[in-house]
PDB file with one MODEL, atoms N, CA, C and O in Angstrom:
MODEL        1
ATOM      1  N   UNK A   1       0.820  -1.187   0.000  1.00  0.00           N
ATOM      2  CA  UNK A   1       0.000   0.000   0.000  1.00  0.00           C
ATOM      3  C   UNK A   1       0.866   1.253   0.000  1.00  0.00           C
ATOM      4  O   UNK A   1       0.406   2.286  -0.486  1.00  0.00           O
ATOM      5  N   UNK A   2       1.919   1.229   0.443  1.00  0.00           N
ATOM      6  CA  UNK A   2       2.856   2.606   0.672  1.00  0.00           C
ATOM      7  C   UNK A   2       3.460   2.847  -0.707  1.00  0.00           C
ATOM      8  O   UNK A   2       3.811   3.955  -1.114  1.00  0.00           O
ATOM      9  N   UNK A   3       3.555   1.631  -1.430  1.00  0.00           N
ATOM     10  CA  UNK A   3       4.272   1.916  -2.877  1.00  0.00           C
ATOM     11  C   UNK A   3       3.408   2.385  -3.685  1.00  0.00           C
ATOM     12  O   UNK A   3       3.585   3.193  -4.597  1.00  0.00           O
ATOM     13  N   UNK A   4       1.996   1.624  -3.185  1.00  0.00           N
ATOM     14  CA  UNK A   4       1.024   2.685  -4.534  1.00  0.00           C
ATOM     15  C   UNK A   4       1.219   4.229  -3.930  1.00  0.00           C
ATOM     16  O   UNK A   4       1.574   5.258  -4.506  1.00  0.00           O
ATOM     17  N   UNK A   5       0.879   4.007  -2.665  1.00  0.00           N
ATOM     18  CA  UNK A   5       1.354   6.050  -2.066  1.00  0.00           C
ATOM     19  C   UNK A   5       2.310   6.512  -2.653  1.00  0.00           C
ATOM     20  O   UNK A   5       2.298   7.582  -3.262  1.00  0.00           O
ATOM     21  N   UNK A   6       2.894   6.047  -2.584  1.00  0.00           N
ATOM     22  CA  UNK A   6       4.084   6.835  -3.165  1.00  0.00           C
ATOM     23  C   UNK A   6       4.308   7.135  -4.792  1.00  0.00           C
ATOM     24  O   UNK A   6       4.823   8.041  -5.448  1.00  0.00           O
ATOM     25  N   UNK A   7       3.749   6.089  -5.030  1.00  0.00           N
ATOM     26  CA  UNK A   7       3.589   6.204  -6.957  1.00  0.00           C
ATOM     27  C   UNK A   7       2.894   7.350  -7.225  1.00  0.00           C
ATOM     28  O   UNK A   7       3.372   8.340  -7.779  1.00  0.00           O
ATOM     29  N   UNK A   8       1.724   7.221  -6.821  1.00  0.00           N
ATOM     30  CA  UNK A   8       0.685   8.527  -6.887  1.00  0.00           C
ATOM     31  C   UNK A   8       1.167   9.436  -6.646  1.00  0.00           C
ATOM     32  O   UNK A   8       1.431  10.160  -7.605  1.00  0.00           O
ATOM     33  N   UNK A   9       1.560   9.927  -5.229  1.00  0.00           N
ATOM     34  CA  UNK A   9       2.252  10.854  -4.987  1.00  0.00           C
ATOM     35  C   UNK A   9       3.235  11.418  -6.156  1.00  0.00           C
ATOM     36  O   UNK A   9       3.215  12.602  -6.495  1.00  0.00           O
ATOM     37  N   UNK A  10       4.076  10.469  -6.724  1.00  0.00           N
ATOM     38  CA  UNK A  10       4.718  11.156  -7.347  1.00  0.00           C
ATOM     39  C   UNK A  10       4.306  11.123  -9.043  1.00  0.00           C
ATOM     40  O   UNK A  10       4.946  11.678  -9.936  1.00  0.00           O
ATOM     41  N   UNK A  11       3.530  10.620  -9.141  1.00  0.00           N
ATOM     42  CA  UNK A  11       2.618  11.141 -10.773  1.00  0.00           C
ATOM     43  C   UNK A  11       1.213  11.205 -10.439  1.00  0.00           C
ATOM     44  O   UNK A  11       0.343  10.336 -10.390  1.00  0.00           O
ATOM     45  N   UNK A  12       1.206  12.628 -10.191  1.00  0.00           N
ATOM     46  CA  UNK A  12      -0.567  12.979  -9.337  1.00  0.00           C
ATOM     47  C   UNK A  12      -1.066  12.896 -10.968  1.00  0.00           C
ATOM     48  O   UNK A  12      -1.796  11.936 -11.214  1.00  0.00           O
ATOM     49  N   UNK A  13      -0.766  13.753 -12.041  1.00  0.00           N
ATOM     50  CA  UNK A  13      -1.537  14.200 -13.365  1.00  0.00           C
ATOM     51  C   UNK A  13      -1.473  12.494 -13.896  1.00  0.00           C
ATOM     52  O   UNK A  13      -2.428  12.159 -14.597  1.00  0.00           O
ATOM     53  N   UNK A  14      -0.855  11.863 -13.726  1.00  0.00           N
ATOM     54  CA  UNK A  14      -1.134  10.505 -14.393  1.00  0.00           C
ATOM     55  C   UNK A  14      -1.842   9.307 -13.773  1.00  0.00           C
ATOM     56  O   UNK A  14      -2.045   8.212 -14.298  1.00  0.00           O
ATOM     57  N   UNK A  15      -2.186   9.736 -12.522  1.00  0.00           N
ATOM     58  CA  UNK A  15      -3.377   8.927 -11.837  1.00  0.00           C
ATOM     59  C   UNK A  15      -4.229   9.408 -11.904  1.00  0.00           C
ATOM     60  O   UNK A  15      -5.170   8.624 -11.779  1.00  0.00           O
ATOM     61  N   UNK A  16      -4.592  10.633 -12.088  1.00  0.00           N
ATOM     62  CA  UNK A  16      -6.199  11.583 -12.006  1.00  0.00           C
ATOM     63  C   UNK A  16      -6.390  11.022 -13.951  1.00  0.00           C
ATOM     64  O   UNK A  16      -7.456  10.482 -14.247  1.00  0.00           O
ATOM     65  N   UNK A  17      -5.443  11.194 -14.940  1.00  0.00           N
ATOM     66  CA  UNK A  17      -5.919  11.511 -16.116  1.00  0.00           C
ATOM     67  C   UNK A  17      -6.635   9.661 -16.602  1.00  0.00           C
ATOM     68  O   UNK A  17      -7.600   9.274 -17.261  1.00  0.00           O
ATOM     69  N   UNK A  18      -5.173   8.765 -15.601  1.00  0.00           N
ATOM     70  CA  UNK A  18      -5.808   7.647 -16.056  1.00  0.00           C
ATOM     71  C   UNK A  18      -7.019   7.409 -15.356  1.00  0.00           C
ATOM     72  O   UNK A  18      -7.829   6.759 -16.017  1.00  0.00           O
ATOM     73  N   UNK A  19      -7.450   7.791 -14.034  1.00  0.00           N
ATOM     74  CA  UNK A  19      -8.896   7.283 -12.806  1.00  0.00           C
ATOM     75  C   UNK A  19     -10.003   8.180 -14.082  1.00  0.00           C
ATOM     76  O   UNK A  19     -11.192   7.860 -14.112  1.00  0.00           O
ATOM     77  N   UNK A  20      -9.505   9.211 -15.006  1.00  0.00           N
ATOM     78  CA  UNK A  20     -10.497  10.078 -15.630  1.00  0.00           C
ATOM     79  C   UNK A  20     -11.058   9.445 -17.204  1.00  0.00           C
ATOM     80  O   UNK A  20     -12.132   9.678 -17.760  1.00  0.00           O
ATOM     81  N   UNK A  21     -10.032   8.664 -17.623  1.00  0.00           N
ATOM     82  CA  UNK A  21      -9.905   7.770 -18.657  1.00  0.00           C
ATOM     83  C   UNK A  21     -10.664   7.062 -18.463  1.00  0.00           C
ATOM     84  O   UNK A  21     -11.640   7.092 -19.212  1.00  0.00           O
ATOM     85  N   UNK A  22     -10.629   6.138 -17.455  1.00  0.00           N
ATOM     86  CA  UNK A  22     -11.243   4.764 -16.760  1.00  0.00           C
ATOM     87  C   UNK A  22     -12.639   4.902 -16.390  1.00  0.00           C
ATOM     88  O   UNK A  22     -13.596   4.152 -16.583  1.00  0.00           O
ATOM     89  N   UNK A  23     -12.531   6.150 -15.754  1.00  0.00           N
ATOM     90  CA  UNK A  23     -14.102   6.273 -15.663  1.00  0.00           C
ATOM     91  C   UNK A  23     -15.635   6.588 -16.901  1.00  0.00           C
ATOM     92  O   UNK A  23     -16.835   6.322 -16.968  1.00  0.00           O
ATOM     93  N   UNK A  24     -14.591   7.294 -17.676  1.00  0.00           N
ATOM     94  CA  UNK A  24     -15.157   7.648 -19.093  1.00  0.00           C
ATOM     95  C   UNK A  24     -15.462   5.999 -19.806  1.00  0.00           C
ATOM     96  O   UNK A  24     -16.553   5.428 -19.807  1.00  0.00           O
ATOM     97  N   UNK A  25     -14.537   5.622 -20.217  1.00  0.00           N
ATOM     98  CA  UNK A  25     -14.673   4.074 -20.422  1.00  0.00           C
ATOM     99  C   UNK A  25     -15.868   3.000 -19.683  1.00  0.00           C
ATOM    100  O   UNK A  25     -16.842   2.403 -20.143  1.00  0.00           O
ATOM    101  N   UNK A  26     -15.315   3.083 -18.448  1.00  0.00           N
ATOM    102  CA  UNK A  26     -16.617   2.401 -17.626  1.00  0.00           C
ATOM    103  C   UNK A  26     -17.968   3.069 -17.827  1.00  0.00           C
ATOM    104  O   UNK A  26     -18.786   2.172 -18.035  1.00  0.00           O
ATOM    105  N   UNK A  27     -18.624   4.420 -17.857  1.00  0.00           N
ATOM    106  CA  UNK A  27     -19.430   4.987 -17.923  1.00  0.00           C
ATOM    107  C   UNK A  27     -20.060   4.538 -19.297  1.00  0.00           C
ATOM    108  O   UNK A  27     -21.275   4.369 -19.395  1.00  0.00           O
ATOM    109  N   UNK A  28     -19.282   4.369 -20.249  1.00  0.00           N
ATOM    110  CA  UNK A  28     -20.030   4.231 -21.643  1.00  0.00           C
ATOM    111  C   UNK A  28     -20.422   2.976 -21.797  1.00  0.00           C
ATOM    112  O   UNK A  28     -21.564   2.688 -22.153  1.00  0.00           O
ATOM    113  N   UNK A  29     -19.196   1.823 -21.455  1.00  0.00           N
ATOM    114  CA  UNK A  29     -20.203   0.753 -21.289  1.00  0.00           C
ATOM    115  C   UNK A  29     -21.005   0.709 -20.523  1.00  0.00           C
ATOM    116  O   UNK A  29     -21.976   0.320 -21.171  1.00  0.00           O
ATOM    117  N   UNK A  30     -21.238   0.809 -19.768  1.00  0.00           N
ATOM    118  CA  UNK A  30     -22.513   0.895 -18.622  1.00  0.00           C
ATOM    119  C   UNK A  30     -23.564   1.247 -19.822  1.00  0.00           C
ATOM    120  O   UNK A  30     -24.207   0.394 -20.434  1.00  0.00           O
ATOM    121  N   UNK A  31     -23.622   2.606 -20.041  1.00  0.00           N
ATOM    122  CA  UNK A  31     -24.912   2.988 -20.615  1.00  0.00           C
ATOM    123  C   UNK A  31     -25.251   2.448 -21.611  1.00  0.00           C
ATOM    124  O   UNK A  31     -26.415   2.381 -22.007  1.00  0.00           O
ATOM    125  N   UNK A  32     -23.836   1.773 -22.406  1.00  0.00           N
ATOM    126  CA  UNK A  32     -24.067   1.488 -24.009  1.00  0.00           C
ATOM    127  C   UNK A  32     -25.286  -0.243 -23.889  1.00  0.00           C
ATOM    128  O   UNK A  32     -26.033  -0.589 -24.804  1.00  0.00           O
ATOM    129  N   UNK A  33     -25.133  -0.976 -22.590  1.00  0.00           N
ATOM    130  CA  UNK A  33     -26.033  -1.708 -22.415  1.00  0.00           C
ATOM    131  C   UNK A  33     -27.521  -1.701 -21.772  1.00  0.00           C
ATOM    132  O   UNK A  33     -28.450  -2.501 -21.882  1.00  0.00           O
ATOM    133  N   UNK A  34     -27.381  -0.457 -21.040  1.00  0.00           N
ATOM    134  CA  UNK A  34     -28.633  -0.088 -20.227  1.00  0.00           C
ATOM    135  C   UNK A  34     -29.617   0.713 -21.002  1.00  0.00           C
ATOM    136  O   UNK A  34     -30.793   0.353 -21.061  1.00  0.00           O
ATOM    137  N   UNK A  35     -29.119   1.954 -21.693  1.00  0.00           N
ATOM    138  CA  UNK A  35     -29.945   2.935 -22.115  1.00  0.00           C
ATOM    139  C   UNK A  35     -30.399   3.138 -23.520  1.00  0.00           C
ATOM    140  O   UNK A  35     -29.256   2.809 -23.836  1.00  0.00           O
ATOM    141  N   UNK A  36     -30.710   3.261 -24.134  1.00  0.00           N
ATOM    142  CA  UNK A  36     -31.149   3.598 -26.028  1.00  0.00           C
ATOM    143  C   UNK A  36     -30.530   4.953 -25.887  1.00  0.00           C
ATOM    144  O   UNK A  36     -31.373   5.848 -25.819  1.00  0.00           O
ATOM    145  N   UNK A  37     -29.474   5.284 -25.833  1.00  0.00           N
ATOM    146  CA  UNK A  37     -29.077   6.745 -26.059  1.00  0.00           C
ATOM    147  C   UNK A  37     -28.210   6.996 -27.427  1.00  0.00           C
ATOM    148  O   UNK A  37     -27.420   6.251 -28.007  1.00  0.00           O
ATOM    149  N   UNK A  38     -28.650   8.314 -27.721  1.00  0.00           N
ATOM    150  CA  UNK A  38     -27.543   8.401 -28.744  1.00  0.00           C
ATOM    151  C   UNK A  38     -25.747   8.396 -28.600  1.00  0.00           C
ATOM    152  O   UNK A  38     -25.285   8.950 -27.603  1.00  0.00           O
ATOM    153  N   UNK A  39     -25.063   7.951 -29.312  1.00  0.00           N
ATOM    154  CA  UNK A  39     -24.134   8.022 -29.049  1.00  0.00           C
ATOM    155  C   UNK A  39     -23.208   9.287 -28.632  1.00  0.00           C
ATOM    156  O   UNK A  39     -22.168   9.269 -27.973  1.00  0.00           O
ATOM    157  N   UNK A  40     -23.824  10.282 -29.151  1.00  0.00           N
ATOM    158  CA  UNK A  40     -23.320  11.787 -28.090  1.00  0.00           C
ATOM    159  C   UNK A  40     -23.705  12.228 -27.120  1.00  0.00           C
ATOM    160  O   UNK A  40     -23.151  13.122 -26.480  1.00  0.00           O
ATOM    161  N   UNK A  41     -25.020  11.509 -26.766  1.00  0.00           N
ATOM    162  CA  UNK A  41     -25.751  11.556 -25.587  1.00  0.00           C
ATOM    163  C   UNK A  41     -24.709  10.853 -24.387  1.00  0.00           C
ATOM    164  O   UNK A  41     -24.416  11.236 -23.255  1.00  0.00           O
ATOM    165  N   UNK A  42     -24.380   9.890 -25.025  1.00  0.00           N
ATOM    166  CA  UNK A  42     -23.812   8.479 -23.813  1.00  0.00           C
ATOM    167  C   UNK A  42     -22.467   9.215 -23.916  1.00  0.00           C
ATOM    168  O   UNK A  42     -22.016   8.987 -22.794  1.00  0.00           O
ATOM    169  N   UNK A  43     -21.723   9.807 -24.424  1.00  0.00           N
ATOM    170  CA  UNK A  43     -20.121  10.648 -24.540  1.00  0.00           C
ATOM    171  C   UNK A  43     -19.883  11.836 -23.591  1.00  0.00           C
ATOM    172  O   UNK A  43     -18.854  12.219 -23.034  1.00  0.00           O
ATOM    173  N   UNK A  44     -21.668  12.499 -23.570  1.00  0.00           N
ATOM    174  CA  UNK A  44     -21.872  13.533 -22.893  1.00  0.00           C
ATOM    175  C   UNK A  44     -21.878  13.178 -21.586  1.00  0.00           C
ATOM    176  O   UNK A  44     -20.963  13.566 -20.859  1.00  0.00           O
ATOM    177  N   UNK A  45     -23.057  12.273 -21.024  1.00  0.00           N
ATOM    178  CA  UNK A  45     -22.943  11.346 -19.800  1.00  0.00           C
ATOM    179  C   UNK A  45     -21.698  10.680 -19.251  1.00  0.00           C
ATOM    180  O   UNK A  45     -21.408  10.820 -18.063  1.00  0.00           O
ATOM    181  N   UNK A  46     -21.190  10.189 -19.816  1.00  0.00           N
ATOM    182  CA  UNK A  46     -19.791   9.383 -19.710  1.00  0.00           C
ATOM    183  C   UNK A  46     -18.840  10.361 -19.298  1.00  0.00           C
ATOM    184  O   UNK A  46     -18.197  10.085 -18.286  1.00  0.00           O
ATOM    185  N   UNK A  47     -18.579  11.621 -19.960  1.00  0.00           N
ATOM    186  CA  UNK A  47     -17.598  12.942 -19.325  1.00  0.00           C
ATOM    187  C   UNK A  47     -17.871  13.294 -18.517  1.00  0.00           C
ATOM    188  O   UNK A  47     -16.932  13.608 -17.786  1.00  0.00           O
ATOM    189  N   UNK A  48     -19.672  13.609 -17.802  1.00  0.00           N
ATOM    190  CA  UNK A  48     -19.846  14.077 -16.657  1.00  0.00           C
ATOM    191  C   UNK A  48     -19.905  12.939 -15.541  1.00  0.00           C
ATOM    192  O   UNK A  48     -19.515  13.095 -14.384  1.00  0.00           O
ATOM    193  N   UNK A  49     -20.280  12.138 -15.901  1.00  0.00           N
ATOM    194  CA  UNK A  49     -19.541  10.961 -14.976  1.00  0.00           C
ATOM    195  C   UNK A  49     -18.401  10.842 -14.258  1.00  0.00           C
ATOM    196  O   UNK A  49     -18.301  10.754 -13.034  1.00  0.00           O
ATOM    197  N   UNK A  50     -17.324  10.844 -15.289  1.00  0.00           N
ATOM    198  CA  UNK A  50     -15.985  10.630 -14.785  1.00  0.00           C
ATOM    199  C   UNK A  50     -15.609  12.179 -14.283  1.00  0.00           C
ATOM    200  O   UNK A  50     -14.614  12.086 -13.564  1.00  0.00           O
ATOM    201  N   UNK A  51     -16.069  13.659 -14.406  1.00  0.00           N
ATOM    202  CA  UNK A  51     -15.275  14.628 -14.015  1.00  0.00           C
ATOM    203  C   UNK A  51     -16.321  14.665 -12.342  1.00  0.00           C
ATOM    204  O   UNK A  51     -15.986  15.244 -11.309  1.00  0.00           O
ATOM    205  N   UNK A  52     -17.403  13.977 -12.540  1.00  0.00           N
ATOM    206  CA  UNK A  52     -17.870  14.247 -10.590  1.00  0.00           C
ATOM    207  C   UNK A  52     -17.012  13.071 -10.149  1.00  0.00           C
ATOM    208  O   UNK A  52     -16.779  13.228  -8.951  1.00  0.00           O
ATOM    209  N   UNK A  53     -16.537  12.145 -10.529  1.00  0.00           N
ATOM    210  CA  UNK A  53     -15.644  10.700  -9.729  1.00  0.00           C
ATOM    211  C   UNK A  53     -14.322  11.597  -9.224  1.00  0.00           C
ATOM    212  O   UNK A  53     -14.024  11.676  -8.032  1.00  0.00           O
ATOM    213  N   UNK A  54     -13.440  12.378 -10.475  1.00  0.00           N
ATOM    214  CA  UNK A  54     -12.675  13.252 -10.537  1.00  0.00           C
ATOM    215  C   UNK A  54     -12.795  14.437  -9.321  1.00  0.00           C
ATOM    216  O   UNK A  54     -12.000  14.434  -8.381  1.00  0.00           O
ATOM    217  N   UNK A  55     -13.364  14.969  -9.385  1.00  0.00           N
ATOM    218  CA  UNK A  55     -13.592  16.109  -8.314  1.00  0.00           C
ATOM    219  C   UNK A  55     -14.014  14.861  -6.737  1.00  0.00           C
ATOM    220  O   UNK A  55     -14.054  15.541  -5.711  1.00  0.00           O
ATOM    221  N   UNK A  56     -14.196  13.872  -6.550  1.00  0.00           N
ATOM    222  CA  UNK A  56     -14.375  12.867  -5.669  1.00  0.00           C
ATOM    223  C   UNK A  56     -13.273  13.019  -5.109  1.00  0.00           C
ATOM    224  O   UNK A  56     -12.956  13.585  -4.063  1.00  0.00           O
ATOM    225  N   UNK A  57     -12.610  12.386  -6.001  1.00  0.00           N
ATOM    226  CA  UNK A  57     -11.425  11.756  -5.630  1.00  0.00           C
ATOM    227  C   UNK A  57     -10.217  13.197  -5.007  1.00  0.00           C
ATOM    228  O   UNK A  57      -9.551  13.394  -3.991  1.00  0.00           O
ATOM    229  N   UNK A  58     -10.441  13.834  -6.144  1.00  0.00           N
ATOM    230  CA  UNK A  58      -9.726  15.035  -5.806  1.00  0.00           C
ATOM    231  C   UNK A  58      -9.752  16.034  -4.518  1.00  0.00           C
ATOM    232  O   UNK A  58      -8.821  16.620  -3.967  1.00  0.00           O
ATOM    233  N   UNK A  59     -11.158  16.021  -4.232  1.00  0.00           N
ATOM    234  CA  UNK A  59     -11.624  16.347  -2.519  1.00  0.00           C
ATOM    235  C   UNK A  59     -11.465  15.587  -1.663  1.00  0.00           C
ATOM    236  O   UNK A  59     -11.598  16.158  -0.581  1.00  0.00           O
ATOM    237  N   UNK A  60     -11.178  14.267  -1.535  1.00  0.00           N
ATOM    238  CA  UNK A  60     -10.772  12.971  -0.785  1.00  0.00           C
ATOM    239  C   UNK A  60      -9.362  13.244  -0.656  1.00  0.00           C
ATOM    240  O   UNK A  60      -8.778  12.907   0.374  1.00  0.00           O
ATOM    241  N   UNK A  61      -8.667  13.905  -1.738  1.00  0.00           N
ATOM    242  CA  UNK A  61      -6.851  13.814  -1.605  1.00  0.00           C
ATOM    243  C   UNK A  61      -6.724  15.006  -0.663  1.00  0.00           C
ATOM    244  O   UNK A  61      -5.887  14.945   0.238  1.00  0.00           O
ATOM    245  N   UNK A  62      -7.518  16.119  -0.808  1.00  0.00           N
ATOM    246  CA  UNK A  62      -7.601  17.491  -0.375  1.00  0.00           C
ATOM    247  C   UNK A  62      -7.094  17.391   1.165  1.00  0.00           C
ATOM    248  O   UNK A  62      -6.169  17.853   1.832  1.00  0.00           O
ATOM    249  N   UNK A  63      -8.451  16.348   1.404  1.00  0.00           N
ATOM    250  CA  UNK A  63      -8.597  16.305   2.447  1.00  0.00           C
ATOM    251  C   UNK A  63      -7.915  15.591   3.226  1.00  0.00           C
ATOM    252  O   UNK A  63      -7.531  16.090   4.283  1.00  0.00           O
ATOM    253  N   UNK A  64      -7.593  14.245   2.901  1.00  0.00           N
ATOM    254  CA  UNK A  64      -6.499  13.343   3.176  1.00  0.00           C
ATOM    255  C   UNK A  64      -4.985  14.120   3.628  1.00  0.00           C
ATOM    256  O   UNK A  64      -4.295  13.717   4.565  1.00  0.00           O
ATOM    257  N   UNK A  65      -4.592  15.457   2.647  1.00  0.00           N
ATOM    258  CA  UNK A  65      -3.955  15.976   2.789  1.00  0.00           C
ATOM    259  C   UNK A  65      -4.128  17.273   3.677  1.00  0.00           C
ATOM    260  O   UNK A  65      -3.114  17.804   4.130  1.00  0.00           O
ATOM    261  N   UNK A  66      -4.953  17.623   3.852  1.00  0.00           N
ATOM    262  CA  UNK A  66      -4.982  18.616   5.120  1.00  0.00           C
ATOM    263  C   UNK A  66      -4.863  17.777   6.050  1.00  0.00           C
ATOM    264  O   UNK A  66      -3.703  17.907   6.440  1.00  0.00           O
ATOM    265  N   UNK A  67      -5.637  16.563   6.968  1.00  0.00           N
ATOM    266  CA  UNK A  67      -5.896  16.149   7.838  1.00  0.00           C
ATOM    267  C   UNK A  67      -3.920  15.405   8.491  1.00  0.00           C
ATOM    268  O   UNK A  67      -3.314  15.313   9.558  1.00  0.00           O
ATOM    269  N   UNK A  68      -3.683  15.082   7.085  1.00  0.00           N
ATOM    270  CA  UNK A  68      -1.783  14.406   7.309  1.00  0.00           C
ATOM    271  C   UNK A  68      -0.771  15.935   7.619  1.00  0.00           C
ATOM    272  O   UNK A  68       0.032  16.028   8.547  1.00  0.00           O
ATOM    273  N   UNK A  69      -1.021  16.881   6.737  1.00  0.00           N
ATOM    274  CA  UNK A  69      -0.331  17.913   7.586  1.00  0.00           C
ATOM    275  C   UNK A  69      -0.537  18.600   8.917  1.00  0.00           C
ATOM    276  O   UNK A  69       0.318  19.167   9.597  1.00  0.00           O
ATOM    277  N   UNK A  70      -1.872  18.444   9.177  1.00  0.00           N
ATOM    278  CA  UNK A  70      -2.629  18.752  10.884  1.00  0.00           C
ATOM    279  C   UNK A  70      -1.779  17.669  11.549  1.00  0.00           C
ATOM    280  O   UNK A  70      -1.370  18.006  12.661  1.00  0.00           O
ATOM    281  N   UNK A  71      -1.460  16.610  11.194  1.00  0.00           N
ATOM    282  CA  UNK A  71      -1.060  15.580  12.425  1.00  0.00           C
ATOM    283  C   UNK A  71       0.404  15.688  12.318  1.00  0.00           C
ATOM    284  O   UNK A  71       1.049  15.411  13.329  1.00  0.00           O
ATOM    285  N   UNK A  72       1.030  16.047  11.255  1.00  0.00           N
ATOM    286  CA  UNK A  72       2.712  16.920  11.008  1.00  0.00           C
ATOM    287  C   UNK A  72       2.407  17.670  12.779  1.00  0.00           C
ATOM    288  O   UNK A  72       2.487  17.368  13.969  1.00  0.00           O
ATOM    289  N   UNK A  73       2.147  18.444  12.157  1.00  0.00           N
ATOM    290  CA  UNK A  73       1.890  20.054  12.809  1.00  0.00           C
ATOM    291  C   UNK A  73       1.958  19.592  14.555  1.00  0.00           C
ATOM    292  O   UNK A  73       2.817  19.937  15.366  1.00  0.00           O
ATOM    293  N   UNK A  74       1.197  19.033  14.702  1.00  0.00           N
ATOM    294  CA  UNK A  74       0.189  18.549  16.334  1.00  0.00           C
ATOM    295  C   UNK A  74       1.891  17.676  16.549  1.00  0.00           C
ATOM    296  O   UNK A  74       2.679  18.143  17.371  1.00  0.00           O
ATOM    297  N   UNK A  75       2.296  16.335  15.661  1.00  0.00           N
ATOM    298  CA  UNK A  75       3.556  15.883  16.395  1.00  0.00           C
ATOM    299  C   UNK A  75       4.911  17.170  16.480  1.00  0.00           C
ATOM    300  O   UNK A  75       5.861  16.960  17.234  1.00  0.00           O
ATOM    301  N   UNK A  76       4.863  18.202  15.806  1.00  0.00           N
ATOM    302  CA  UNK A  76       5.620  19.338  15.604  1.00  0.00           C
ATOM    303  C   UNK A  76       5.378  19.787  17.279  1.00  0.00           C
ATOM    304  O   UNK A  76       6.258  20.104  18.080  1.00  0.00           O
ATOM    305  N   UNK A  77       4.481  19.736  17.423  1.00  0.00           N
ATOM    306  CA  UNK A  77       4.293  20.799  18.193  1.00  0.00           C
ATOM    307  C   UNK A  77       4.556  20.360  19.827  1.00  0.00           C
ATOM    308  O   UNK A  77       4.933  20.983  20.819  1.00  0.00           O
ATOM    309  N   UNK A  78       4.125  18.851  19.544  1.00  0.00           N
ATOM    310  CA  UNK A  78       4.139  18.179  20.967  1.00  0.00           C
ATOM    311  C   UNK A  78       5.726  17.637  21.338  1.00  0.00           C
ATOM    312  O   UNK A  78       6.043  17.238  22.459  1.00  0.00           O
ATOM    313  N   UNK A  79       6.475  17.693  20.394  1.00  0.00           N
ATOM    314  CA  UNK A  79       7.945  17.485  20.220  1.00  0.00           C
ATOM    315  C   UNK A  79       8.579  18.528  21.035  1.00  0.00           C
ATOM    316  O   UNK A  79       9.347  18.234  21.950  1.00  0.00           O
ATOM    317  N   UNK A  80       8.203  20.045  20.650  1.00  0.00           N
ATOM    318  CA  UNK A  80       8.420  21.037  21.081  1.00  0.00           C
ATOM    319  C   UNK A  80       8.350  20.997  22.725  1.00  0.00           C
ATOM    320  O   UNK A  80       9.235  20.957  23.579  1.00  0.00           O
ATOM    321  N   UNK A  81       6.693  21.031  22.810  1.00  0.00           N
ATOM    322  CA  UNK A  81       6.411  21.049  24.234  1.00  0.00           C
ATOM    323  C   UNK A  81       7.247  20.079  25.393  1.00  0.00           C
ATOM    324  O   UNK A  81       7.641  20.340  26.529  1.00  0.00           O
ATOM    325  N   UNK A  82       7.326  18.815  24.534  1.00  0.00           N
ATOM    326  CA  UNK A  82       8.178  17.729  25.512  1.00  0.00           C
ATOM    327  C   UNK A  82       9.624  18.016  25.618  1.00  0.00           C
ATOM    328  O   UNK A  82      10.352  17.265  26.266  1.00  0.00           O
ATOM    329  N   UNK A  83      10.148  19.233  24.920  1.00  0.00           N
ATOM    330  CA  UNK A  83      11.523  19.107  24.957  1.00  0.00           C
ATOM    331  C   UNK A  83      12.074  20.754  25.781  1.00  0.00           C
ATOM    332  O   UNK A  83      13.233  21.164  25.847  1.00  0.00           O
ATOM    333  N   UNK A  84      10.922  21.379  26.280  1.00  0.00           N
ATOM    334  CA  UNK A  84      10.621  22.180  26.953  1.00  0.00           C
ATOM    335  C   UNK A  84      11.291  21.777  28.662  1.00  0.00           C
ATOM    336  O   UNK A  84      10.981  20.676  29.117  1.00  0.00           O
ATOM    337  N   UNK A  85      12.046  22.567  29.381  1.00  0.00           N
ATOM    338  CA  UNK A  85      12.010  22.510  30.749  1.00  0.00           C
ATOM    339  C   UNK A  85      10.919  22.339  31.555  1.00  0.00           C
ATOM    340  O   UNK A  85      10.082  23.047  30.996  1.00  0.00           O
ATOM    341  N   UNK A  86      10.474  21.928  32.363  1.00  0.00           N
ATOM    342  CA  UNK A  86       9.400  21.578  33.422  1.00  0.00           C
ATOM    343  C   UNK A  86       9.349  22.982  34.306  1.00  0.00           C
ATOM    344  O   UNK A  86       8.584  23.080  35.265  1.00  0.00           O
TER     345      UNK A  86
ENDMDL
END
């Protein structure tokens, strides 16, 4: 699990473009068996699909990443305090 972290981490534009790829893909088959749509219909659906998964995911990292620098910060800080005179 730390190696996919770290992969990501270090090609953010090539995990968002491929999770954005993938989802476009998945989205069309989906519909291309469920719905009678036209085929620009299901292209149209399929993009807005994958850019709300996109903005998902992307507010999940946001946040993931505020919440990991708050706990930086808090061991920063308690380091400090413990190394403080009594």
């Amino acid at each position: 699990m730390q190696a996919f972290q770290s992969w990501v981490s270090e090609h953010k534009l090539t995990s968002i473009g491929t999770l954005w790829a993938t989802a476009v893909a998945g989205s069309l088959a989906y519909t291309r068996t469920r719905t009678p749509l036209k085929p620009s219909l299901r292209l149209i659906h399929a993009r807005m699909h994958a850019q709300a998964l996109t903005l998902a995911v992307l507010s999940g990292a946001a946040i993931y990443h505020h919440y990991e620098k708050q706990g930086e910060n808090n061991a920063a800080a308690s380091e400090v305090t413990n190394s403080l005179p009594n």
